[in-house]
N, C-alpha and C positions, 0 to 999 in steps of 0.2 A: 504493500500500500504506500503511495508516494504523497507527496504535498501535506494537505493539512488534514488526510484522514486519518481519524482515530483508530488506534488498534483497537479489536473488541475482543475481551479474553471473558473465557469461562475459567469461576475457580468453584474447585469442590475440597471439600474435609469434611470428613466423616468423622463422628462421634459414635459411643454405641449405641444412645436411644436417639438419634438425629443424623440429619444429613443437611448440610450448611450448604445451602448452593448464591454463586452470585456473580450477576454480569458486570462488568468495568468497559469503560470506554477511556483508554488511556487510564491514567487513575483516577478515573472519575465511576465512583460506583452508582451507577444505575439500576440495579433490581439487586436486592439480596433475599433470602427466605429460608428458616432455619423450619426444615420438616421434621415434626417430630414423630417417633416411630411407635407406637405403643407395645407394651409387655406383650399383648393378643397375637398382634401382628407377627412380632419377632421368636415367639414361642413357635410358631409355624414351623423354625427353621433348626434344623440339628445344629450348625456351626456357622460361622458368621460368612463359610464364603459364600454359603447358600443363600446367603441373602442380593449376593450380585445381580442377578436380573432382576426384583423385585427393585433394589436401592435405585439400579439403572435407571428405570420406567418413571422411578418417582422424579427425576433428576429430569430428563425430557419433557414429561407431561407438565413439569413445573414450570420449565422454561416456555415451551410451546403455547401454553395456556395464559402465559402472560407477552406474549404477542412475539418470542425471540426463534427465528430459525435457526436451523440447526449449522445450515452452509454461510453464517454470517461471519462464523468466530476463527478469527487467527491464528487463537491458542489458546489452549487449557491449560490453566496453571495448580495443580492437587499440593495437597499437606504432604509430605514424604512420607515412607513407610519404613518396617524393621528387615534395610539390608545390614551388609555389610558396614561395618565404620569407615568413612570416606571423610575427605578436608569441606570445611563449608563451601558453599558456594551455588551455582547453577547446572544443575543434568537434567538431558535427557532421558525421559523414562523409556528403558527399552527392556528389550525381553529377558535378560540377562537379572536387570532386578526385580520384575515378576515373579520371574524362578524362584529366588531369592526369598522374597517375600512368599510364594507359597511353600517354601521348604519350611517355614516357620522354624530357623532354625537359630534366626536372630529376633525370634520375640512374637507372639501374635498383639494385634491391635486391630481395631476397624478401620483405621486408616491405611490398613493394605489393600481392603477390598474396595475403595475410593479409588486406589493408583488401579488395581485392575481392570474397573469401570474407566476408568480415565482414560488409560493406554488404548480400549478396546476404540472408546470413541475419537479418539487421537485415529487410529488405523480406517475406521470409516470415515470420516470425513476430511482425512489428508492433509491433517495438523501437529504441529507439533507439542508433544506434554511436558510441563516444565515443572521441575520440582527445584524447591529452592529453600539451602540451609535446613536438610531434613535432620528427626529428630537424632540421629546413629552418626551426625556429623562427630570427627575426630582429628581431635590439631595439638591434644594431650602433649605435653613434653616426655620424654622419656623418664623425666626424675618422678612425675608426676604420675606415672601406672606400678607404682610398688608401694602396697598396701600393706606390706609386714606378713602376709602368710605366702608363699611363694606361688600356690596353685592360686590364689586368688587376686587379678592384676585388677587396677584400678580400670573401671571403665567409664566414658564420655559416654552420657546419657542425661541429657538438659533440656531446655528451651531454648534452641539454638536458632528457629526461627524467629522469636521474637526479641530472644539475646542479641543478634547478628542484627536484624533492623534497627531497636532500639542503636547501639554503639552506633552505628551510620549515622543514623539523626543525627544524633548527639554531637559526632565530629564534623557532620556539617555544620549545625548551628554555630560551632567556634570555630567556622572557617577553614578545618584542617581536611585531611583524608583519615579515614579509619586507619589506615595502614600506618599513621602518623602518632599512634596516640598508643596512651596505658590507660583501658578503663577498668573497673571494677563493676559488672553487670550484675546485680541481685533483681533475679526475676522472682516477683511475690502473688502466688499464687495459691492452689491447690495441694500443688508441686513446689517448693524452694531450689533454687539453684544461685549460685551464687560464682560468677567466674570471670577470670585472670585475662582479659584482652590484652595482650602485649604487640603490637604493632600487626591488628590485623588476624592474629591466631589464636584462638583458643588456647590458651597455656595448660589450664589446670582449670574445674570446675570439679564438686560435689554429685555423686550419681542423685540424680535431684529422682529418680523412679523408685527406688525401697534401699538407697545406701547410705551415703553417711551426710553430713550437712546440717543445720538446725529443723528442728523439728517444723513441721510444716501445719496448718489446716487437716490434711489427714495424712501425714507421714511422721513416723517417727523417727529420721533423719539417726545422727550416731547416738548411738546405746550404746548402755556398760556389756561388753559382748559375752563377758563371763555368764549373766547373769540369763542372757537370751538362752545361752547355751545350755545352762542347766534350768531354764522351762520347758526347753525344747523336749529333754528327755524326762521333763517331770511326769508325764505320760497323763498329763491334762490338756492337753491339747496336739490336735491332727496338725498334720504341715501347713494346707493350706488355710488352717486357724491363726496359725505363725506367722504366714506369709502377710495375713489381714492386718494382723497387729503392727505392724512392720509398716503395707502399704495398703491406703483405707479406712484401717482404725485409730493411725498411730496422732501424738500430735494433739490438736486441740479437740478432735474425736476421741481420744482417750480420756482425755481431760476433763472434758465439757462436755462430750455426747453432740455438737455441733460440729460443724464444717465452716460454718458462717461466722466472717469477721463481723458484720451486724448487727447476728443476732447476740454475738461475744459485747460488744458497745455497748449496746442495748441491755445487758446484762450490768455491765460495770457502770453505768450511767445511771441504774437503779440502784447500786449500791451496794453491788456482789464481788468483795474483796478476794475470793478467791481468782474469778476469770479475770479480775485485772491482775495478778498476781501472776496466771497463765499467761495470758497477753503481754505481760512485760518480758517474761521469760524468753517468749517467740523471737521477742527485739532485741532480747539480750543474746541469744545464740548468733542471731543472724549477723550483727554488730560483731558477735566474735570472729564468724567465719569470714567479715570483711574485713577484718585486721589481721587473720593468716592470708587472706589469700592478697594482701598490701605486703606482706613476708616473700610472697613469692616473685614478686615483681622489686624486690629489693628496697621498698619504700617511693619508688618511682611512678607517683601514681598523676595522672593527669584529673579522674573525673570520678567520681562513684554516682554509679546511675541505680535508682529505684524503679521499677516498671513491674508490670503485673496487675492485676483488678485491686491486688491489697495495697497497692502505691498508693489508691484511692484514701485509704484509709490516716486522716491526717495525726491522730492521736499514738499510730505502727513508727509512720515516719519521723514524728519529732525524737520520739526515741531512739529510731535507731542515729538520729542526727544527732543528737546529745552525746551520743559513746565517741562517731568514728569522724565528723567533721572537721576531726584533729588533721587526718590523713588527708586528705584533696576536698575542694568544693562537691556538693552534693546537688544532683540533679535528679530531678521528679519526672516521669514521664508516664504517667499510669493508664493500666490497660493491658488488652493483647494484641489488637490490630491487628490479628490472624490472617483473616482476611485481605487488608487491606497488602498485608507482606508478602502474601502471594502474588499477590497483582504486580506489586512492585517487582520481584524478579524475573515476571514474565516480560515487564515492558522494557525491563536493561537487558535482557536476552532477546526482545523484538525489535529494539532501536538499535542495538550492533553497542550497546555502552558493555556489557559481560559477557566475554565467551561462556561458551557450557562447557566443563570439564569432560572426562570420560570416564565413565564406569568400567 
């Protein structure tokens, strides 16, 4: 498309009980619509791939119904899925990491059967599918994959999509390149990640999925491991009881029986000394993990950036800015822009600004 026409990308990411669909014209979002799938629905189906033609149809009839053809769009832009650990950036989804993905042998999610749907509609309509900064991205330093038990190596498993956009912004509003800068990203979410930008690369982050890092909304980030290990075999509970504790239950679900920073507010605002007492803890871990991971960058730090739906939260942030505002200026950027960062890779991959790596 030459002159002043807009590229028009479809993006999708799939959740398990939704399917996030939405058109851009350039970055300009035009139609978004987050389908939700009900229990009913989805009970229909043994395993999540079986849900591919169903999720498909819904994804079509969504767009179609709201006036968008199918031969209009340039490129489809998906959430990445569980291959192989690869450098951040821009791929091509091709068959190679389909395989990948259904060998389930780096992780299932339903955001693999979004790349499948994607890929298929990538090959009929003669477009290209853009994955950008998927979750398995890996830029680890080598000092940074030796976790103290030799079979078990540190793994890069974050928010590397919205880590990677947030740091961009960030170094464009102060004028520089990403590649130019040391930020400290604390993504605050559901998930915690907290990680090491050193000119452009992921150095070191916390497995923000069920390893170590502050406790989270439902993770319970590092534990005393001793202590895991003799519940494990207290013979009160199954693995995948462990597994919950760990990721799902861990965190201010332990705690509090919530998930919700609001409903956690809303509690401390009435006058419940314990959740603020939780709550501060949260700020307190996470404030720690910014000051190791300010250790790993040698105290060289340019920016600490807050981002995730709990950056929202201004009573999380003044806290954690009271412990670490010592180390570099603190910036707020809250949310996930999911969405919109998809779009964004697709149009530095459709304007010729990012090459696409290769898988």
């Amino acid at each position: 498309m030459g002159g002043n026409m807009a590229y028009r990308c479809m993006i999708i990411n799939l959740g398990s009980t939704s399917t996030k669909v939405a058109v851009y014209d350039d970055l300009n979002e035009v139609f978004r619509e987050s389908i939700a799938h009900s229990q009913e629905e989805l009970s229909e189906f043994d395993s999540i791939w079986d849900q591919q033609i169903f999720r498909k149809n819904k994804i079509v009839k969504t767009l179609e119904h709201n006036g968008y053809k199918m031969s209009e769009f340039d490129a489809i832009s998906c959430r990445g899925g569980n291959t192989k650990p690869i450098p951040g950036g821009i791929y091509i989804l091709n068959q190679e990491m389909i395989e990948d993905m259904k060998s389930e042998k780096y992780g299932v999610h339903p955001t693999n059967v979004g790349n499948v749907i994607a890929y298929n509609l990538g090959l009929e309509l003669n477009i290209p599918v853009i994955v950008a900064d998927p979750p398995v991205t890996d830029e680890l330093c080598d000092l940074a994959r030796f976790s103290g038990i030799k079979e078990i190596p540190r793994m890069s498993s974050f928010h590397a999509l919205n880590q990677k956009r947030t740091a961009k912004k960030i170094a464009n509003d102060l004028g520089k390149y990403y590649s130019e800068l040391n930020l400290i990203v604390a993504h605050l979410g559901g998930g915690i990640s907290i990680a090491a930008h050193e000119k452009g690369l992921v150095i070191d982050v916390n497995n923000a999925l069920d390893g170590d890092g502050p406790f989270s909304p439902e993770r319970a980030g590092t534990v005393p491991v001793g202590d895991v290990i003799r519940m494990c075999y207290s013979g009160a509970f199954t693995l995948d009881q462990m597994i919950k504790k760990v990721r799902g239950n861990g965190g201010l679900m332990s705690y509090l029986g919530t998930n919700s920073g609001l409903e956690v507010e809303k509690r401390i605002k009435n006058g419940d000394v314990y959740a603020q007492k939780v709550y501060e803890a949260m700020a307190y871990h996470i404030s720690k993990e910014i000051g190791a991971t300010c250790a790993v960058m040698s105290g060289k730090v340019d920016g600490i950036v807050l981002t995730g739906s709990l950056a929202y939260s201004e009573m999380l942030t003044a806290w954690i800015k009271e412990r670490t505002e010592f180390i570099a200026p603190i910036y707020i950027l809250a949310g996930e822009n999911e969405m919109l960062s998809l779009a964004e890779g697709a149009m530095r991959y459709l304007s010729g600004e990012e090459e696409a790596k290769s898988y």
